[in-house]
N, C-alpha and C positions, 0 to 999 in steps of 0.2 A: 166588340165588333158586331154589330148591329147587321142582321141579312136583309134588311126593310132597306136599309142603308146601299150595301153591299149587291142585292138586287137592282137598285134602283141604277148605282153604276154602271151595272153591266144590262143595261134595257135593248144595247144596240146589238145583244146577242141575239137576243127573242128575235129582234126586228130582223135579223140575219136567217135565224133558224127559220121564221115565219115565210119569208122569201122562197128560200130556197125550198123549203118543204112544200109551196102551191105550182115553183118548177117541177119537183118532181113529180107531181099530184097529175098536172096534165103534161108530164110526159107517158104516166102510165095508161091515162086517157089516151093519149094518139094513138099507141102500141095496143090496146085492149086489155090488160092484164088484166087479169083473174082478181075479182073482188077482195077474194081471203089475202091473197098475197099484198094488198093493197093495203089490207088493215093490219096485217103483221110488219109490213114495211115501218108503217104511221107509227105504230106502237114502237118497234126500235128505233126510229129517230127521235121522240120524244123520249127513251132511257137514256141514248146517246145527248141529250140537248141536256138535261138534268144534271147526269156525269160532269158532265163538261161546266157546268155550273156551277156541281155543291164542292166536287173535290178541291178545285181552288180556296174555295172558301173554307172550309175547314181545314185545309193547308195551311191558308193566312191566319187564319182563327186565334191558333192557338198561340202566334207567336205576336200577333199585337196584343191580344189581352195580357200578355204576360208581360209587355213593353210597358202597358197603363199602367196595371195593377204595379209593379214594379216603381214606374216612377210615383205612383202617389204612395208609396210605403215607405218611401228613400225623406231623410231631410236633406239631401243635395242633391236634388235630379239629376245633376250634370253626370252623377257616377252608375248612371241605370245602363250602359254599355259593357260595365264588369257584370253585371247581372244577367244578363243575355248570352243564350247558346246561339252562333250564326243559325240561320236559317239555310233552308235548303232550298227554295223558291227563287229566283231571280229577283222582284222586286224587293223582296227579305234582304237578297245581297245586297242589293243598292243602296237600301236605307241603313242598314248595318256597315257600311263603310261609310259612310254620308257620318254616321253618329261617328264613327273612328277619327274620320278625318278632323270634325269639329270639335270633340273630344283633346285630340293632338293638339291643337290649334290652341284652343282655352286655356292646357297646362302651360302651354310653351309664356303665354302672356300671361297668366297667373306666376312661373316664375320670376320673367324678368319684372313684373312690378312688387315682389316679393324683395328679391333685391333690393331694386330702388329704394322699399320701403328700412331696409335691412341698413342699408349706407347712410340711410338721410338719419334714422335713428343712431346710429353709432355717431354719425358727427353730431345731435343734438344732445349727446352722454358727450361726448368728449368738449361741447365747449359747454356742455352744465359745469363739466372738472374745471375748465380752467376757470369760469367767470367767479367758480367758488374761491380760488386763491385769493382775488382783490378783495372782495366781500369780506373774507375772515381777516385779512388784515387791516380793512376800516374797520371791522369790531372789535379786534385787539388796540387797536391804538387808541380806539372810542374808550374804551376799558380804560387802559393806560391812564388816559388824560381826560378823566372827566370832568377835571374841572373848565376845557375848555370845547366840551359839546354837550350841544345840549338836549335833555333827555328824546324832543321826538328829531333828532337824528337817528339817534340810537336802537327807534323805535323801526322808525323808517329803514335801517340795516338789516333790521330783525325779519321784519315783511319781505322785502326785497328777498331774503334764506329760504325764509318760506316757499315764497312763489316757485324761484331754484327748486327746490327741492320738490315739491309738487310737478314739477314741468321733468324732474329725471324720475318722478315713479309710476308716473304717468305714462312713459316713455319705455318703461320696464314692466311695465303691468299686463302689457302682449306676451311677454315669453315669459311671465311670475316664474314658473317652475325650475329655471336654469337659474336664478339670481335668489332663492329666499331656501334657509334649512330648517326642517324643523326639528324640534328639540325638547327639552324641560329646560322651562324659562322661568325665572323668577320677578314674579308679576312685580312684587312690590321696585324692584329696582328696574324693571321699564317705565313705572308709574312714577316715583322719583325722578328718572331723567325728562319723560316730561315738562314736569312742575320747572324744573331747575332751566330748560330751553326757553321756558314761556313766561320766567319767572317776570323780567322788566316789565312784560306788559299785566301781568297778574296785579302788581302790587301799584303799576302805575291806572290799574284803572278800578282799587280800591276792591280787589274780589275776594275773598275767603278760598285758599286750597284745601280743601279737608278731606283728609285720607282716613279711609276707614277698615280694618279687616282685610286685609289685603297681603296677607302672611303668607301666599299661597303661589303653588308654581302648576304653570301652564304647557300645554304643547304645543309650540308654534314658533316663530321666527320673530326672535327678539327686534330687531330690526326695523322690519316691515309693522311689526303693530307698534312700534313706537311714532311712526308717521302714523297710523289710524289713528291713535288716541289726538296724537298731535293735533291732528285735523279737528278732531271733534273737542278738542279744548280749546281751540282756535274761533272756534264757533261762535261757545260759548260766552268767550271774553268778547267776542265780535256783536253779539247781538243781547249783553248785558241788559237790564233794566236801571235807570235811573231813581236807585235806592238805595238805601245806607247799609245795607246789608247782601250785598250779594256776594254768593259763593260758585264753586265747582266742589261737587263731592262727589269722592271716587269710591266705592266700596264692592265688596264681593260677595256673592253668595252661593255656596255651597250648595250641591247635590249629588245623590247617586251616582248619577252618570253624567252629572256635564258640571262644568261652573261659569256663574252669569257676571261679568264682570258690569256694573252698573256707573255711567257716568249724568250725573242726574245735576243742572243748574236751573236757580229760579228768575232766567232771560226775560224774555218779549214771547221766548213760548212762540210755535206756530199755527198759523190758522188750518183750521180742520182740513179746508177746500186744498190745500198746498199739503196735508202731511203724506200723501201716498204718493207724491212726484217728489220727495227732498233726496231721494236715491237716485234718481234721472239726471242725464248729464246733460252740463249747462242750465239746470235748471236754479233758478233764484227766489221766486216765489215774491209774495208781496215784501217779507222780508227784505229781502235782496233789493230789492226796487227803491224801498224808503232809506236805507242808510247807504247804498253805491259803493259797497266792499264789498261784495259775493261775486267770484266767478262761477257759482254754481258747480264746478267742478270736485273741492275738497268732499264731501260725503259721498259722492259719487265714484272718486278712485279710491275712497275708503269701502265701498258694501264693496267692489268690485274684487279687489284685494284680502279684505276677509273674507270671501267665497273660495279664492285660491289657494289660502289658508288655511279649508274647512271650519271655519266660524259666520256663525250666527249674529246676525249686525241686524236688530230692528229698534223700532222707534216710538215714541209717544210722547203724548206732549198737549197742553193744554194754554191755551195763547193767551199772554198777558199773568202767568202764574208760575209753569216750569217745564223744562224738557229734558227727557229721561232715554237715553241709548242705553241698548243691550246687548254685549258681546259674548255669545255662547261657547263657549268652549270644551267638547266634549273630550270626555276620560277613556281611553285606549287602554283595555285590561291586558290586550296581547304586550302592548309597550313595558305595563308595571310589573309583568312576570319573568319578563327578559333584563328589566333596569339593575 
């Protein structure tokens, strides 16, 4: 709170004090008073005009700079009224219920579209459940009777799971904390089911699985990183290179304190100008553009998900050669002394 400011507002006092001070000036004029009394008058209405000026202001003072300072220290402004002692000044009250009222107001419609968002999500879970019933039973019949479908139905069934599935963890990824447990998980048989989910399209699009060192168990939720890798093997098969040799190879590597699970294919690779947005959502990149399968969403509710999982999901990649994910996963010495 600025007095240059704070001054300037109150100018109409001066103009007030100024007035009335040249009334009384020749009222002592008309009456004769005694010179000395005159100039000790002047001198007390010029304490009294000061008073009356600075104590407001230092009243106000303390209590909007502590309103500023307060809300640029806050990452949600809205909650800088729990931070505030009422003030004691009239206009302090005003605005301190002013903030209450608007305060009241924001929660009350912050709940109800919390709700909303709450019911529209529950029903977008309960018809992922049901639409998964028909789907798993065109792929068991597809199973069944292959000899009379043909493989890109099958393929096309397989997609269709996916998207599902993507579109309920997506949808679960708002409240991760009440839907995933974590645990000692055995890497190699999340890495297994995998392979074994994505296999039709593994073999139908000619790619090498190779699993390497992967003997080793993790703390996390079996579950949920079975969709991350999913995603990111999904990718892979997605943006293959047309070569006689292309693989996905999974491997592990050890350290003191964490282990880097390493998913490394030699694709189409991305271009440098695209590798720092392939974690933003909705994002496609030139990739995306040229073969028209990317919703840009799958690595995007994969970093988002391995954040809430505490792992480490980064990237590299070199366009036209190979692209390499890295899933971190740190070792909890309190977890291995209590197992």
């Amino acid at each position: 709170m600025k007095f240059s400011k704070y001054f300037k507002d109150n100018l109409y006092k001066l103009g007030v004090f100024i007035i009335c001070y040249v009334f009384n000036l020749l009222i002592f004029f008309a009456f004769k008073v005694d010179k000395q009394v005159i100039i000790s008058s002047s001198f007390l209405y010029i304490i009294c005009f000061l008073l009356i000026l600075l104590i407001p202001y230092f009243r106000k003072r303390k209590f909007y700079l502590n309103l500023l300072a307060n809300i640029e220290a806050l990452d949600k402004s809205y909650l800088v009224l729990e931070t505030l002692v009422k003030p004691e000044f009239y206009e302090g009250e005003l605005l301190y219920q002013a903030l209450y009222e608007i305060n009241k107001s924001m929660n009350e419609n912050v709940r109800l579209i919390e709700e909303h968002l709450q019911d529209f999500k529950e029903y977008i879970e309960m018809w992922i459940h049901e639409v998964k019933i028909p789907l798993s039973a065109l792929a068991l019949i597809s199973n069944n009777h292959q000899e009379q479908f043909d493989k890109k139905i099958k393929l096309q069934l397989k997609r269709l799971e996916d998207y599902v599935d993507q579109v309920l963890y997506y949808a679960r990824s708002e409240n991760a904390e009440k839907d995933y447990l974590i645990k000692e998980t055995d890497l190699a048989k999340v890495i297994k089911n995998v392979g074994l989910k994505n296999m039709d399209e593994i073999l139908e699009n000619k790619i090498d699985y190779i699993v390497e060192n992967i003997n080793c168990k993790v703390l996390t939720d079996s579950k949920w990183l079975e969709f991350i890798l999913g995603q990111i093997v999904n990718n892979s098969i997605k943006y293959k290179r047309n070569i006689d040799n292309s693989f996905i190879k999974i491997s592990v590597l050890e350290k003191q304190d964490k282990t880097i699970l390493i998913i490394e294919d030699n694709g189409i690779g991305i271009k440098k100008s695209d590798l720092k947005q392939v974690f933003d959502k909705s994002f496609t990149g030139e990739n995306g553009r040229s073969t028209n399968k990317s919703t840009g969403m799958g690595l995007y509710i994969a970093k988002n998900m391995g954040k809430k999982l505490g792992h480490k999901i980064e990237i590299e990649s070199i366009y036209n050669e190979y692209t390499k994910i890295y899933i971190t996963f740190s070792k909890n010495k309190y977890y291995d002394v209590l197992k």
